[in-house]
TORMAR-651571 format. One record per residue: residue in one letter; y, x, z of N, C-alpha, C in turn. Coordinates in steps of 0.1 Angstrom, whole numbers, plus 2048, in hexadecimal, padded with zeros to 3 digits. Each point is the difference from the previous one (the first is absolute). Layout:
<rs>
AYXZYXZYXZ...
</rs>
This chain:
<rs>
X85174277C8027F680C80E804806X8097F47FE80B8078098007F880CX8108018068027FC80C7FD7F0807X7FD7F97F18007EF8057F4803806X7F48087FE7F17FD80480580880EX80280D80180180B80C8077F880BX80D7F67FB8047FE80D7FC7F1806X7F97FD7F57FC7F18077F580080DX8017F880A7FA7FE80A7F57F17FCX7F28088047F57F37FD8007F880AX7FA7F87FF7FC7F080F7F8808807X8047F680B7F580780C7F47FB7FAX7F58088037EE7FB7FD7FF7F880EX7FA7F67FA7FA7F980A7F5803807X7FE7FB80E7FC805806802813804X80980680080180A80480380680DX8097F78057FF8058117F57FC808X7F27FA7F57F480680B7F680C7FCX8088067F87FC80E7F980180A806X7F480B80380380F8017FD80B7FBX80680B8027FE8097F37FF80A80AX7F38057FA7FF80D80780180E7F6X8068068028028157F77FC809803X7F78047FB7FE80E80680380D7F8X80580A80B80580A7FD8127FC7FBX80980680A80E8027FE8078057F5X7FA8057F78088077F48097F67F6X8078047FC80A7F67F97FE7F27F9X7ED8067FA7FF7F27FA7FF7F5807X7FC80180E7FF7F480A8077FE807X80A80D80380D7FA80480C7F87F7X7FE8007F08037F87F47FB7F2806X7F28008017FD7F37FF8017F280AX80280A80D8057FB80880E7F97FFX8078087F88117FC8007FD7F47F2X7F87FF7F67FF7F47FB7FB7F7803X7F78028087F87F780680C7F8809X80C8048038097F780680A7FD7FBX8048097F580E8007F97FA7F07F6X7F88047F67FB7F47F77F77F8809X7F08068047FE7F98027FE7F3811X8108038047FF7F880B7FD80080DX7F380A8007FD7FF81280280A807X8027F580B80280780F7FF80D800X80880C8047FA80B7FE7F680480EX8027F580A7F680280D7F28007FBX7FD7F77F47F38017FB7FC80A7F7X8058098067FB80D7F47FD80B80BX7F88067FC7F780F8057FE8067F9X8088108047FA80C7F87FA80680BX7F08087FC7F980980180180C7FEX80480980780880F7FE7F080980BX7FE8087F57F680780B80780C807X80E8057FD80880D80780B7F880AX80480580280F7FA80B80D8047F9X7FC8027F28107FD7F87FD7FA7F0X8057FB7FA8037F47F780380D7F6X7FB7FB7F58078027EE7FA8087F8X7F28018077F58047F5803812800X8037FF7EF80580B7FC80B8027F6X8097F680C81080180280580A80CX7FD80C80380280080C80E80D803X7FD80180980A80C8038057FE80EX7FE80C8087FC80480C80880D808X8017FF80C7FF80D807813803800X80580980680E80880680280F7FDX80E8027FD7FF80E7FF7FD80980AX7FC7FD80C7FB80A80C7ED8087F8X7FB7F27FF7F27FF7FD7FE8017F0X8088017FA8007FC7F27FD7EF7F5X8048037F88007F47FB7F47FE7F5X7FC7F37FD7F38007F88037F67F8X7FC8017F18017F67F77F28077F5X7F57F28007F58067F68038007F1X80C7F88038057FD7EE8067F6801X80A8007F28097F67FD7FD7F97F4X8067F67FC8047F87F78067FE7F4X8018027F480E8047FA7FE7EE7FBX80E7FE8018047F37F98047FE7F6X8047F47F88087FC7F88067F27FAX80B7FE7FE8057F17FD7F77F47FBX7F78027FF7F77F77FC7F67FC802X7FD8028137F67FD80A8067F27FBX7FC7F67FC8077F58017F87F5811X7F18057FF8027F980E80480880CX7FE80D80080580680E80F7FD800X8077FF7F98117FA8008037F5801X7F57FB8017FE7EB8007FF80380EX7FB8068097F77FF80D80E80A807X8028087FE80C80A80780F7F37FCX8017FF7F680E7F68068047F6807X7F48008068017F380F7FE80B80BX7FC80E8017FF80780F80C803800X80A7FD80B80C80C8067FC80A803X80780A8017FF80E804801801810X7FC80C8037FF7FD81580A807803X80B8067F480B8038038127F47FDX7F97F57F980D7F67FF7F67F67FBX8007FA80B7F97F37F98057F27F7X80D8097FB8067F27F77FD8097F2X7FA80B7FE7FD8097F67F07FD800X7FB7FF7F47EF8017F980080F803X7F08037FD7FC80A7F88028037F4X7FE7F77F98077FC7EF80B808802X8077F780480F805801803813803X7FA80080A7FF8158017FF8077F6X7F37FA7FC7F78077F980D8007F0X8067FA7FE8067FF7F580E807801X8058008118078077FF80480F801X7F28028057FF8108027FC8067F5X7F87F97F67FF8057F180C8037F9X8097F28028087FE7F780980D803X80180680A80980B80B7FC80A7FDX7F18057FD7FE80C7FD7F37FD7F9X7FF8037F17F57F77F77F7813800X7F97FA7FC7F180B7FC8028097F5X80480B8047FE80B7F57FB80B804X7F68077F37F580E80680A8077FAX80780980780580B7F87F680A7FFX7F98068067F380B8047F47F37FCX7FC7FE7F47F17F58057F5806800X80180F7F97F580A80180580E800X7F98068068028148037F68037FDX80080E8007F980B7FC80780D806X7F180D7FE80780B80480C80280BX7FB7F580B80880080B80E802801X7FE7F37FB8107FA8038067F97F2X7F98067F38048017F57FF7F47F8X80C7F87FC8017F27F77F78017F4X7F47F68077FB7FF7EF8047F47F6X8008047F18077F77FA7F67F47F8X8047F380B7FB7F27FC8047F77F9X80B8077FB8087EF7F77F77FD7F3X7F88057FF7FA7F57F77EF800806X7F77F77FB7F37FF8087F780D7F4X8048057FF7F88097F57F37FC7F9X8007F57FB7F77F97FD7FD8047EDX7F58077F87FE7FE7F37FC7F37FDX7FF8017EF7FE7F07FA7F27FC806X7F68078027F27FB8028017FC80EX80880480C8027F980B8077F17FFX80B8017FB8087F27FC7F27F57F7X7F98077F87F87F87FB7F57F980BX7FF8078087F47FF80C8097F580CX80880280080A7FB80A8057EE7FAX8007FF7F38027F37FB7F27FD7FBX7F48008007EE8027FF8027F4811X8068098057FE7FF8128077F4802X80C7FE7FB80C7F47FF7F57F07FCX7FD8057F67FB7F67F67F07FD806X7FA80C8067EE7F28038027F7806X7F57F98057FC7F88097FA80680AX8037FB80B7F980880F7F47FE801X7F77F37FB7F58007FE7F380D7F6X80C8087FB7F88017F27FF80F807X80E80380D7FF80E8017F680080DX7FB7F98037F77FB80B80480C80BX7F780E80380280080B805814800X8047FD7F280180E7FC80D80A808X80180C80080980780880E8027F5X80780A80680F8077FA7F88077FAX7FB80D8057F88087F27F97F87F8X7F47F98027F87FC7F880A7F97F2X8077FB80480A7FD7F280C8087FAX80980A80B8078067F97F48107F9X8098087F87FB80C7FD80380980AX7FA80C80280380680A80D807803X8068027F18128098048087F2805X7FB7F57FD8087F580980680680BX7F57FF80B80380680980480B802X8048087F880E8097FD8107FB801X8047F77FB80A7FE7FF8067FD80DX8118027FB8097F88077FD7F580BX8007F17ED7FA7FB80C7F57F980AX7EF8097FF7FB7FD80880280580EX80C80E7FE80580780F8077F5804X8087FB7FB80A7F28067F67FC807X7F77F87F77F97F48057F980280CX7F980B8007F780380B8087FF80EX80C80B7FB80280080F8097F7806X8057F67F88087F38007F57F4806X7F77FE7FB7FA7F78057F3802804X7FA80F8017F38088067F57FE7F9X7FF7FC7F07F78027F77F8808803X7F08017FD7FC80E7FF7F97F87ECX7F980D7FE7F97F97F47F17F7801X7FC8018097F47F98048067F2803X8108008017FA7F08028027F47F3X8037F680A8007F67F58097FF7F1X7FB8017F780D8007F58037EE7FDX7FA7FA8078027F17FD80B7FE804X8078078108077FF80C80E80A7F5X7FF80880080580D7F78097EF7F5X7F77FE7F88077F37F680A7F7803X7FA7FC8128077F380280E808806X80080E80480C80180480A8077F5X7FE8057F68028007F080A7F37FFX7FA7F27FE8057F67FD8087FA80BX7FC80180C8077F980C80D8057FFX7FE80D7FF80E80C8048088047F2X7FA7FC7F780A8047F380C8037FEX8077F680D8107FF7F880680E80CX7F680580680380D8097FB80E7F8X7FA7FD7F77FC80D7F880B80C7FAX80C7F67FE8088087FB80A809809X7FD7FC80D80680B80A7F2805806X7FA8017FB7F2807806805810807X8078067FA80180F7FE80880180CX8097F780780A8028077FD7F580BX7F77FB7FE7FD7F280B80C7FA800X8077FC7F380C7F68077F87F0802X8097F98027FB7F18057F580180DX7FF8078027F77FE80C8057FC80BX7FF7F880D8097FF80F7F5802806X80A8038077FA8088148057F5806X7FB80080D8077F680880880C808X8077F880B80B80B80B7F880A804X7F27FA80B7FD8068097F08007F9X7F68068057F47FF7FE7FE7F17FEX7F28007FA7FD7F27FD7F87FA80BX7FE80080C8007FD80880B7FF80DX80980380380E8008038027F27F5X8058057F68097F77F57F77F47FBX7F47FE7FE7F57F68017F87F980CX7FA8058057FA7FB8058017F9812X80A8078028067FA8108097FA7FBX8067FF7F68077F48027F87F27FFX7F67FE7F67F97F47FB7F87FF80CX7FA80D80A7F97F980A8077F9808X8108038058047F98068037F67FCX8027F77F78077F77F97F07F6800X7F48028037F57F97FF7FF80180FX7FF80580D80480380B8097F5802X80D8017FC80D7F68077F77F07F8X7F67FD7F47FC7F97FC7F47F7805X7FF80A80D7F37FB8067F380B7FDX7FC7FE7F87F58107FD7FD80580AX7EF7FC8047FA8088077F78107FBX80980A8047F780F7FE7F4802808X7F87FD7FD7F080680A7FA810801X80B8058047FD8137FC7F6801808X7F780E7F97F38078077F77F3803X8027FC7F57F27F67F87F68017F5X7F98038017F48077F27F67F07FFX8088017F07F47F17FC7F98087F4X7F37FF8087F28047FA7F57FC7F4X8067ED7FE7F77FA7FA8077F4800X7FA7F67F18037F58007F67F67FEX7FD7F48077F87FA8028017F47F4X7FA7FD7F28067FD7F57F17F27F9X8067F48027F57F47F98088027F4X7F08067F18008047F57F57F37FBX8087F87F37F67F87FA8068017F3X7FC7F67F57FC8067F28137F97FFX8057F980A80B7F87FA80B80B809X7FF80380E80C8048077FA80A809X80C8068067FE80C8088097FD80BX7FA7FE80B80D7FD80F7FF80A80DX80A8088027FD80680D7FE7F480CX7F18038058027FD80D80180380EX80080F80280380A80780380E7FEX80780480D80980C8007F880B807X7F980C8007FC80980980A80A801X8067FD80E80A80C8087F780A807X80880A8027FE80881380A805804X8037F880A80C8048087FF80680BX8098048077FC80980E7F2806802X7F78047F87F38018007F57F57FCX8077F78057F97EF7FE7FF7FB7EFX7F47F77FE7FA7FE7F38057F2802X8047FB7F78067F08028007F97F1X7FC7F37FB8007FB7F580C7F4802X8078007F680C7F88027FA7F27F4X7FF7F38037F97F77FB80B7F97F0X7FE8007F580B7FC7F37FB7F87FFX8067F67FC8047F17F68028077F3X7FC7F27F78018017F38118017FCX8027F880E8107FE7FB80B810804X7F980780780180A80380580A7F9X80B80A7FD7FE8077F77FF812803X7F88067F67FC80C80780680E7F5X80680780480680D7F67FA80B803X7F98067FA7FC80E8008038087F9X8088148048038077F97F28067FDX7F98037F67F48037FD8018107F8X7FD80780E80380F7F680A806806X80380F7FE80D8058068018117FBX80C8017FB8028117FD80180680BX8047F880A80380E80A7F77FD808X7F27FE7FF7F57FA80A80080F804X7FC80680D7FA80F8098098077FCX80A8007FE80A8098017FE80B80DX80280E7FE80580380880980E801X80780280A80C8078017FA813808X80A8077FA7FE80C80A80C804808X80280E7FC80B80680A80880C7FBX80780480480480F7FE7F78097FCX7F77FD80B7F780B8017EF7FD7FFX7FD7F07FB7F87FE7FA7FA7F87F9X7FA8027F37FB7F87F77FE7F07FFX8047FA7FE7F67F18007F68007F9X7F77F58067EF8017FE8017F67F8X7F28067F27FD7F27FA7F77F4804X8047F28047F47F78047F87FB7F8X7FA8037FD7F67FA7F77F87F6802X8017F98087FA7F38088087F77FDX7F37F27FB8057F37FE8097FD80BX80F8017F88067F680C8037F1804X8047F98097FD7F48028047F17F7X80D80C7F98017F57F57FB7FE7F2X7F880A8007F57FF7F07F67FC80AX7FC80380A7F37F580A8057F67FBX80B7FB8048017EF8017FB7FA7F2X8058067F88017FB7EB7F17FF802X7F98098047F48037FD7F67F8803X8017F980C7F97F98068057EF7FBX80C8017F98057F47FA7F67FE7F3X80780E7F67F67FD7F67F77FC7FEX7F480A8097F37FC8047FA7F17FFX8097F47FE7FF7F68048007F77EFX8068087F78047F57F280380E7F8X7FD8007F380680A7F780E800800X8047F17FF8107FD7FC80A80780BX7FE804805806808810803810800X7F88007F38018147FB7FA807802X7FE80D7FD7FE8097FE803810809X8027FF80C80A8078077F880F7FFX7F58037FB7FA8108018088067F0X8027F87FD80A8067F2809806801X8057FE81380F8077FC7FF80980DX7F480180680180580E7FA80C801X7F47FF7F57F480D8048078097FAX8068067F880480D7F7806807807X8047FC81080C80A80580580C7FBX7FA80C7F980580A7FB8087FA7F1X7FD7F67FF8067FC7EF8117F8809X8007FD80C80A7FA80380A7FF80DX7FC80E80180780380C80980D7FBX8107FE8068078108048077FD80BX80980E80580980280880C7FF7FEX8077FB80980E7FF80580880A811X8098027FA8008028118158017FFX8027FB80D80E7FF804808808806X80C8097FC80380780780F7FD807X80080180E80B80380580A80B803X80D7FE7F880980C80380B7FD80AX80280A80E80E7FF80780380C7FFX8117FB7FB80880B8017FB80E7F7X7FB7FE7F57F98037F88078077F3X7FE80C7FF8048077EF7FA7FA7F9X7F67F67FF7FD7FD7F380B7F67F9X8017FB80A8107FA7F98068047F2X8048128028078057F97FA8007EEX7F280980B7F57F97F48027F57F6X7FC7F58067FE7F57F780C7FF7FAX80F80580980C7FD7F67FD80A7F0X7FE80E8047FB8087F57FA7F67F4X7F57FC8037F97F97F68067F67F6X8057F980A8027EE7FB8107FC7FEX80880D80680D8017FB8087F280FX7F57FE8078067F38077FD802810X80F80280D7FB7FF80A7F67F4806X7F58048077F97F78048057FE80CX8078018018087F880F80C7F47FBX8007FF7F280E7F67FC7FB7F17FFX7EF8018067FB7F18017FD7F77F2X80080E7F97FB7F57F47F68077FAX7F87FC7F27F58078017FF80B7FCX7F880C80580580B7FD7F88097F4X7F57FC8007F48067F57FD7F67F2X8057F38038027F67F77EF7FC7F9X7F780080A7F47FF7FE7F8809804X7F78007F97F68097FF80280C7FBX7FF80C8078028117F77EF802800X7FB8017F37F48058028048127FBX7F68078027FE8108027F38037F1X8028007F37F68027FB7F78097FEX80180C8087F780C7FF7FB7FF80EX8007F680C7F97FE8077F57FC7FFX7F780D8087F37FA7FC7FA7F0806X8057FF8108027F68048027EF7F7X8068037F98087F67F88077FA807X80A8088068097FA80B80E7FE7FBX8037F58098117FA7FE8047FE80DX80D7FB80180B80280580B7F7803X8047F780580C8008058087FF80DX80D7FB80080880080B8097F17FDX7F77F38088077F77F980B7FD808X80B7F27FD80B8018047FD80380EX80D80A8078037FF81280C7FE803X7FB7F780E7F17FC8067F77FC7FBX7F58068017EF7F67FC8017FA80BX8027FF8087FE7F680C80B7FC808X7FB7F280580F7FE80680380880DX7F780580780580880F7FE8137FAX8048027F680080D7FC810806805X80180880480D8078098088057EEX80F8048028038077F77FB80C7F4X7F980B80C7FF80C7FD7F3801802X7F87F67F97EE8017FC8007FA7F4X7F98057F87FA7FE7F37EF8007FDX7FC7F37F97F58018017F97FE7F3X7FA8087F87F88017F87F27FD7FFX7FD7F77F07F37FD8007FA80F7F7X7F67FE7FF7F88087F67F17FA7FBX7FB8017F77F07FE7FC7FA8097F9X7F58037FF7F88087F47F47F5800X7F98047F07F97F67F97F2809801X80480E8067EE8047FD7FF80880CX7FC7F88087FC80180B7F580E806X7F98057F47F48077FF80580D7FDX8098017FA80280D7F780C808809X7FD80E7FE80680780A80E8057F9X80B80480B80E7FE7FD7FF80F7F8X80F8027FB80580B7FC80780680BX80180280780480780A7FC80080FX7FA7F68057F67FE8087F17FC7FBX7F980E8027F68037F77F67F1808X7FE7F57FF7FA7FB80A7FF7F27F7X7F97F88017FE7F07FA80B7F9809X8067F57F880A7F98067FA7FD80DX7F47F47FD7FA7F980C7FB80C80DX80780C7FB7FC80880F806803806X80E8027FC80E8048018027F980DX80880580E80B7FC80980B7FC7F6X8067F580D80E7FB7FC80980D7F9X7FF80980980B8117FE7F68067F4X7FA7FD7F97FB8087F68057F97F3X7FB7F28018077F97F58117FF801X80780280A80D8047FB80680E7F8X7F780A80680180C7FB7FC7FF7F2X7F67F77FB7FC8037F28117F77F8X7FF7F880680E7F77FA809807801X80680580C80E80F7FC8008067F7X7F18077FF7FC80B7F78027FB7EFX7FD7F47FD8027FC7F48107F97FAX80580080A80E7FD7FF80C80C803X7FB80B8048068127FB804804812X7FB7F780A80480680B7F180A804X80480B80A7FC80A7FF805809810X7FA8088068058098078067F980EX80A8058038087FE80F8057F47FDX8007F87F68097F37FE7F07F6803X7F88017F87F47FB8027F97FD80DX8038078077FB80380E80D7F780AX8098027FB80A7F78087FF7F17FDX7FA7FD7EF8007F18027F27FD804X7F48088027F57F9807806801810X8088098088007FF8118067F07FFX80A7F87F58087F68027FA7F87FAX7F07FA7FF7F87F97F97F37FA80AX7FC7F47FF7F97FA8017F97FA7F8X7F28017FC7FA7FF7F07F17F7808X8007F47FA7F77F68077F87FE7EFX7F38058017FB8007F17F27EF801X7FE7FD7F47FA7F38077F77FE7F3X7F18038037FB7FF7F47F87EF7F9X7FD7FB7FB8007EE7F97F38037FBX7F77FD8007F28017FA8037F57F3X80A7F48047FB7F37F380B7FD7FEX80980C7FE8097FD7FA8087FD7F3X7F48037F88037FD7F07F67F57F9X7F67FE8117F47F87FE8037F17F4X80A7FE7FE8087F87FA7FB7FD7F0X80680D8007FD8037EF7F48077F6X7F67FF80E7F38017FA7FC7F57F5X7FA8057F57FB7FB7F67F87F2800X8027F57FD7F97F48067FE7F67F3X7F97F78018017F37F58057F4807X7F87F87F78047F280A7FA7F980CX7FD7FE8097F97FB80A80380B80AX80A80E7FF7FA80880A80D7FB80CX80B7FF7F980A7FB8097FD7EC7FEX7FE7FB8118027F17FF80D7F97FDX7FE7F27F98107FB7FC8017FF80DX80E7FA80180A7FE8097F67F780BX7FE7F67F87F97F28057F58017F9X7F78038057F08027F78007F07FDX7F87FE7F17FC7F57FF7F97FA809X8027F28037F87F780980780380DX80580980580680480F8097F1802X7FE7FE80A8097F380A80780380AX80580E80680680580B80080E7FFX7F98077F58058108028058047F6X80680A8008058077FD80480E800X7FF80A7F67FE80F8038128057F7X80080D8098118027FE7FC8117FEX80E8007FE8048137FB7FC8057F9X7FB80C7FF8008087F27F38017FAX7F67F88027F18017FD7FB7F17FBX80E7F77FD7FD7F37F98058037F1X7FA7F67F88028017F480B7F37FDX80D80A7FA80E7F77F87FD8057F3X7FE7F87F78058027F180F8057FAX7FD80C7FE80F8097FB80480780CX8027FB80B80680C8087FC808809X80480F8037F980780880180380BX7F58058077FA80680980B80D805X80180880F8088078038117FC803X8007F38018107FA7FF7FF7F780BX8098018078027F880B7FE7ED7F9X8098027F58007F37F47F27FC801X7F48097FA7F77F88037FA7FA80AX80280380E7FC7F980E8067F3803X80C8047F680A7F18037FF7F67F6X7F98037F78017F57F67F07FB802X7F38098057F67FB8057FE7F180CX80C8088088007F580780C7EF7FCX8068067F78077F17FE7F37F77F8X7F98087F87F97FA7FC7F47F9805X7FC80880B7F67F880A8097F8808X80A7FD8048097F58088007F57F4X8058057F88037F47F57EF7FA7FCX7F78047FD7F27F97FF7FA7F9809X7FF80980C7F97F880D80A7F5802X80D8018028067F68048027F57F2X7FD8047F78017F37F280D7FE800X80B80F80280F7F67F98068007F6X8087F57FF8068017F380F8097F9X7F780C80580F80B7FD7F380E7F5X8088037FA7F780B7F980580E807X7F880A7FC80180C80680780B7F2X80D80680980B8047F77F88057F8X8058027F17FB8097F47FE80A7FEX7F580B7FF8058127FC80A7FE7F8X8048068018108057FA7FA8047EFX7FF7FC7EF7FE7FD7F880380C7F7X80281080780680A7F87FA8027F1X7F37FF8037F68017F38037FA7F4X8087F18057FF7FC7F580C7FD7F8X80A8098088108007FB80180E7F6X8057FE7F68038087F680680C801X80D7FD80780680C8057F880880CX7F87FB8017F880980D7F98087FBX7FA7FB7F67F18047F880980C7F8X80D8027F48038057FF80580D805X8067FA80C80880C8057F7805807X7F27FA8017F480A8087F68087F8X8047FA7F17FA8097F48088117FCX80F7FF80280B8087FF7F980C80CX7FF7FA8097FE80980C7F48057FEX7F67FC7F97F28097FD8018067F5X80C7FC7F680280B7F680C80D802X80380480E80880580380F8007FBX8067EF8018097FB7FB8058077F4X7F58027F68058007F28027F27FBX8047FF7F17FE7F67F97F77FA7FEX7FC7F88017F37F97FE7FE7FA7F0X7F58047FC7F97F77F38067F37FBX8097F97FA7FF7F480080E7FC80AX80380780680E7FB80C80F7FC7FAX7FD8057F680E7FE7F68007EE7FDX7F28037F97FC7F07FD8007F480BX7FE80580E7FC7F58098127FD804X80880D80280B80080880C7F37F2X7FC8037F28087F77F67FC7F5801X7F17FD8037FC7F18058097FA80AX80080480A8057FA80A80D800801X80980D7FA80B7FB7F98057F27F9X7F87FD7F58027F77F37FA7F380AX7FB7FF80C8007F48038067FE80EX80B80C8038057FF8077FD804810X7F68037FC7F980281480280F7FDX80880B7FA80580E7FE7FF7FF811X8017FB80A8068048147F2806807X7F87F87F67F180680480280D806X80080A7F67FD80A801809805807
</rs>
């Protein structure tokens, strides 16, 4: 699909300006749908309501807090050139810093300015470069890995990463990449595991160094999300913060499905808000960062283990039609899908010197300094690392630095703080981080007095990639539905995945584009799979860019008929 389809504008739908759309839950997919719901399809943005149950907007976009108090980020994003709808949807927001400049536009320029390279992408032995350039993959993995290429998702129904690979899989290279690149564990889905295999192929070949990846300027809330709220704000958009909608009131018959009521509680008050057929209704169904919660310096954050209000809401939807899902599939496992994160603040800070040590790059020169993710392989934690570009925020002073961190096993106790992650103070989990990066002694103790460490544990946060078939995630637009619609990372898109801001955003073009019936299509996944030179040069990179079998022969083909540029 190129640009004649992307840039064309549909007709208005008739009867639309006696339409309203109600969203619940602020996270990006509904703040997407909102901005199509006016960009294509037409209406008033006074007729639109989001449902926010906190008193801040963007889901789990967020990013929070000052260097006095410390700064907080539960996680980031990594991107790449071929979000094709989140780039459809960002090149109409200006930025809140020049509003004759997109996001688009930033985002391309601050890549283009300082592009993504891991010089450090893994250590060992504290501090010590381990060597990734190739995925250390044998032939029986590569055989497993194109086995994996080639089923059908049906056929692998609802099986895991182990249950299909062999167990030294999980030895290699690259399932250390993968894990701590996109938070695999082996229990979960290998269906999910395939689709990002194929989705991401033409990125396999900088796997080792994360090239092609983009950051945005500022956190992804800074650099996302306040800009697009304001831009639906100056649009009209009503935000309904510290609103909890509990239930949907839904006439189910053999032909159609119509919301006809909303259950809020606002101010303490229980209120049913009355829908029309003509009505349209968005729901994020599900959430990774549902019960989050945060500690301190000096202590731990608690695990919640209690349904929170937005697997209540799915739940009580489900309850109503099969076609609606499945939502205990991705909710009950908590120990299969939860870890920790936690954020640290540095002022006026030796770690500075630190991180220059490592990464060979001051982190004060505003560009990125860790070039992704540093994971720590002999952490028992299975902890990583970085320091992405500074400022991470726009009201960050010169002389603060702020670092993310994660570990993936939450349970298992550190190497140097004899203690389980999830029990650890903010100051414990930094100490184990110095300690595996070679600080030590009177230097170590100076960069915890110049630190603020906000640790923030996620019960459902991998809830994602739990193992599922078909019916557990609802389409977009359940069959027969006349006004609803379910959004973000718990709907089922054919081919693309889960964990990407891309897929919140292409969830919702696609419920704008159905409920409203327009005549515009919803941009294309980007086709890596089925381009040659992708497949190739993502075969090279599993054979540790040897020669390949047969490469002599394919590279004289395309010679002799002239397409030799391919390659």
């Amino acid at each position: 699909m190129g640009s004649y389809h992307l840039k064309y504008h549909p007709k208005k739908p008739e009867g639309i300006e006696n339409k309203k759309a109600y969203l619940v839950g602020s996270g990006i997919a509904t703040l997407a749908a909102a901005f199509y719901l006016i960009r294509d399809g037409h209406m008033d943005g006074k007729n639109i309501t989001i449902f926010e149950r906190k008193n801040v907007n963007g889901g789990a976009l967020d990013g929070a807090g000052n260097f006095e108090d410390g700064y907080i980020i539960r996680g980031g994003r990594e991107m790449e050139e071929h979000y094709e709808c989140t780039w459809d949807l960002f090149g109409d927001i200006p930025t809140l810093e020049d509003p004759e400049r997109t996001v688009l536009d930033d985002m391309k320029e601050i890549n283009d300015w300082d592009p993504n390279v891991a010089a450090k992408r893994v250590i060992q032995n504290r501090g010590e470069k381990v060597d990734t350039s190739t995925l250390g993959l044998k032939e029986h993995h590569i055989k497993q890995l194109t086995k994996l290429f080639l089923a059908k998702e049906e056929d692998l129904g609802d099986l895991t990463v182990e249950q299909f690979f062999t167990p030294d899989y999980l030895e290699t290279n690259m399932w250390l990449l993968w894990r701590s690149m996109f938070a695999f564990q082996p229990w979960h889905s290998v269906v999910e595991m395939k689709r990002y295999m194929e989705r991401f192929i033409h990125l396999l070949p900088g796997m080792t160094e994360l090239r092609n990846i983009l950051f945005s300027r500022y956190n992804q809330y800074d650099s996302f999300v306040l800009p697009l709220v304001k831009w639906l704000k100056d649009h009209g958009v009503k935000f309904e913060n510290n609103t909890l909608v509990t239930d949907l009131d839904i006439e189910i018959n053999e032909k159609e499905k119509v919301v006809t009521g909303i259950h809020i509680v606002k101010d303490g008050k229980e209120q049913v808000i009355k829908t029309t057929r003509d009505d349209l209704v968005f729901v994020i169904n599900g959430s990774m960062t549902e019960n989050s919660t945060l500690g301190s310096m000096d202590k731990a954050p608690e695990l919640n283990r209690e349904l929170g209000p937005v697997w209540s809401l799915w739940k009580n939807i489900a309850a109503k039609d099969p076609a609606f899902g499945r939502p205990e599939v991705f909710y009950e496992n908590i120990d299969k899908t939860k870890w920790e994160s936690f954020t640290v603040t540095f002022k006026d800070s030796k770690m500075a010197d630190v991180i220059k040590e490592i990464t060979n790059r001051d982190p004060y020169s505003g560009r990125v300094v860790t070039g992704g993710i540093i994971t720590i392989k002999d952490s028992n934690w299975g902890m990583s690392f970085t320091f992405s570009r500074q400022p991470h925020f726009a009201n960050q002073p010169d002389d603060v630095l702020v670092m993310w961190a994660y570990g993936l096993f939450a349970d298992n106790e550190g190497d140097y703080i004899k203690k389980k992650m999830s029990e650890c103070t903010g100051e414990e989990l930094l100490r184990e981080l110095l300690y595996h990066i070679g600080v030590e002694g009177e230097l170590m103790e100076e960069i915890v007095d110049s630190a603020i460490v906000i640790p923030a544990m996620m019960p459902h946060i991998t809830s994602q990639f739990m193992p599922r078939v078909k019916g557990d995630r609802p389409e977009v637009v359940p069959e027969g539905s006349v006004n609803l619609a379910f959004l973000g990372q718990f709907v089922e898109i054919k081919d693309d995945c889960v964990f990407t801001v891309e897929y919140s955003v292409r969830s919702a073009v696609i419920a704008v584009y159905k409920l409203l019936n327009l005549d515009k299509e919803v941009p294309e996944i980007y086709p890596s799979k089925y381009d040659i030179r992708h497949v190739i040069n993502a075969t090279k990179t599993l054979y540790g860019n040897k020669p390949l079998p047969g490469e002599f022969f394919v590279k004289k083909l395309l010679k002799d008929t002239s397409l030799e540029g391919l390659i």
